[in-house]
C-alpha positions as CSV (number, residue, x, y, z in Angstrom):
1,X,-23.9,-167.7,23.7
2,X,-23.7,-164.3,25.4
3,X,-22.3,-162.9,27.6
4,X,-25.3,-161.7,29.2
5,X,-26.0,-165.5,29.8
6,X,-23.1,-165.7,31.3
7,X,-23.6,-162.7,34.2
8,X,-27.5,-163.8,34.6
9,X,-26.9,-167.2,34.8
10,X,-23.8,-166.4,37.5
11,X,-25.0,-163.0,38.8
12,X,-24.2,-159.4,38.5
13,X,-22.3,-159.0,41.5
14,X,-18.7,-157.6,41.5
15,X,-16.2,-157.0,44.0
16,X,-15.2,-153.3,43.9
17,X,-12.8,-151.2,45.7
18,X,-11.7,-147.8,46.0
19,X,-7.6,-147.5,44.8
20,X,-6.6,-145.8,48.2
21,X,-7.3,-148.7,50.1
22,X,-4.0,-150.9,50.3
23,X,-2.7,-153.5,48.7
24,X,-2.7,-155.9,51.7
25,X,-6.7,-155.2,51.7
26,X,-7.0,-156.0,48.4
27,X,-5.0,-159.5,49.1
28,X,-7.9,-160.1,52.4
29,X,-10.5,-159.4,49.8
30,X,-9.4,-162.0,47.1
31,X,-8.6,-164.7,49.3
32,X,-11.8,-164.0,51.8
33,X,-14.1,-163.9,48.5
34,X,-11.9,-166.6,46.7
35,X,-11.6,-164.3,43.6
36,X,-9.0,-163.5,41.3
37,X,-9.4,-159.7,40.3
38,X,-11.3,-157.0,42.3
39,X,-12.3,-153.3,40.1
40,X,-11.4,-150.2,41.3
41,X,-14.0,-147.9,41.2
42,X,-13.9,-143.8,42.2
43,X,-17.7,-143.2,42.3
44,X,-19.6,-144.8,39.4
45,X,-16.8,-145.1,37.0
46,X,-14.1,-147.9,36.7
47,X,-10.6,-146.6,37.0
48,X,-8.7,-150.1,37.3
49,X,-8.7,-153.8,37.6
50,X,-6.5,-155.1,40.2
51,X,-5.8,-159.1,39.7
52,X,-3.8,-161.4,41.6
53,X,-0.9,-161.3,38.9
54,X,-1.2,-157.6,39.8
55,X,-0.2,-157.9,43.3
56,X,2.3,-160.5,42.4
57,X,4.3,-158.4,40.2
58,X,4.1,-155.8,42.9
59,X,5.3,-157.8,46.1
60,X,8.3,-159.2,43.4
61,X,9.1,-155.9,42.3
62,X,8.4,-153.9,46.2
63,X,8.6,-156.5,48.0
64,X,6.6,-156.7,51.3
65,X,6.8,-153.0,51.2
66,X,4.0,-153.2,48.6
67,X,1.3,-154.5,50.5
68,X,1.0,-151.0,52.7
69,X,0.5,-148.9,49.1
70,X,-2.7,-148.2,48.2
71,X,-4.4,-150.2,45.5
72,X,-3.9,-147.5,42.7
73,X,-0.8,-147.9,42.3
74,X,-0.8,-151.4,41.2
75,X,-4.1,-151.7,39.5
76,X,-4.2,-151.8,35.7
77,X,-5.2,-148.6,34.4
78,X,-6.0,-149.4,30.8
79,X,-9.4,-151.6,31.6
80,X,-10.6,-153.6,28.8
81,X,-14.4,-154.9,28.9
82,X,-17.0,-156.5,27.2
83,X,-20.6,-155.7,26.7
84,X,-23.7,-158.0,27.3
85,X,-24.5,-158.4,23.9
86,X,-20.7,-159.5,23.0
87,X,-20.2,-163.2,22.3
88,X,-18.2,-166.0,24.1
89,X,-16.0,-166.3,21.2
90,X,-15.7,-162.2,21.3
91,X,-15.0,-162.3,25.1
92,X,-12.6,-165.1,24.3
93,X,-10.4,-163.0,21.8
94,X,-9.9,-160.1,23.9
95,X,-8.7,-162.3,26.5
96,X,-6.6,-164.1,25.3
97,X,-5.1,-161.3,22.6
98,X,-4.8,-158.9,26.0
99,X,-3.0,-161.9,28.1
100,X,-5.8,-161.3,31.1
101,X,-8.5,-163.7,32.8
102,X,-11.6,-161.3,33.7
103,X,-13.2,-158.9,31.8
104,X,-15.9,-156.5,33.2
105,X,-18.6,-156.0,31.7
106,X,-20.4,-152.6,31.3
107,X,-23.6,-152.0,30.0
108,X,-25.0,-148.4,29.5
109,X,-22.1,-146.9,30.9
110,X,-22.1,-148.8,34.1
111,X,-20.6,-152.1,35.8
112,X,-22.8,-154.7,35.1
113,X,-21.1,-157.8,36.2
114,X,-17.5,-159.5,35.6
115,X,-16.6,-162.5,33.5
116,X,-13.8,-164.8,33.8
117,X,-12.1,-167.2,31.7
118,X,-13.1,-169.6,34.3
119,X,-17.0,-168.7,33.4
120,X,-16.4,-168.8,29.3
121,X,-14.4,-172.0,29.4
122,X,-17.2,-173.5,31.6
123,X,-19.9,-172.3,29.0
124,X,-17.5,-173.7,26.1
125,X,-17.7,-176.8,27.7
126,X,-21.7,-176.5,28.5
127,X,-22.3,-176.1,24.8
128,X,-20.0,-178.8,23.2
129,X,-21.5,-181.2,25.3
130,X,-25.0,-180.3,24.3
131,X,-23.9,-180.1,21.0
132,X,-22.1,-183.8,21.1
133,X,-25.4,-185.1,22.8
134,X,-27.8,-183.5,19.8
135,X,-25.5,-184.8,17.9
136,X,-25.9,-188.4,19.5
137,X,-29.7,-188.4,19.3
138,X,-29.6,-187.6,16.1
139,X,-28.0,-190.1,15.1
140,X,-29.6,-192.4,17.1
141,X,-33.6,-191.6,15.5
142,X,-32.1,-191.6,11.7
């Protein structure tokens, strides 16, 4: 599986912001869309990922304070993502080896969509089952 079955199956869209907007906007975006990461885009290009372990570290370390910054300077600069064409299992290493939950994915040099470890586990699971129940009919016609 792919993870272009993933964002097609799912859909494409992504949450975006710009980094000057502030942190507390970026918390009323999470919890209105009930996601965990928003990107932070300057025109076309990606120049962050902001997550909610982002904005926790920042309210522990600013405290309050934080939520009137702008996005920016919270966000993760150093965005790691995936391609289309990269596997579960791919997707699956760079998570877990980079400690993160949701991967963007870019595709000719644009943001094609976002992947979490929410939407790789629940493929995991899709496929073992199919597998278990191939499995099951096959042994059941032998």
């Amino acid at each position: 599986m792919t993870v272009a079955r993933i964002i097609n199956d799912k859909g494409r869209d992504v949450f975006t912001v710009s980094g000057g907007i502030s942190l507390a906007e970026v918390v009323a975006t999470l919890a209105d869309k009930r996601i965990g990461a928003v990107v932070v885009v300057e025109g076309p290009a990606i120049s962050g990922i902001l997550s909610e372990r982002d904005i926790v570290r920042a309210v522990a370390r600013e405290g309050a304070a934080a939520l009137a910054k702008p996005a920016a300077e919270f966000m993760t600069v150093r965005v790691v993502t995936c391609r289309p064409e990269d596997t579960i299992n791919e997707v699956m290493q760079k998570m877990t080896s980079g400690r993160f939950r949701h991967l963007p994915v870019v595709e000719d040099g644009k943001l094609a969509g976002i992947v979490s470890i929410g939407d790789v586990v629940k493929r995991r699971i899709e496929d073992a089952e199919k597998e278990a129940a191939q499995i099951r009919e096959y042994i059941a016609t032998a």
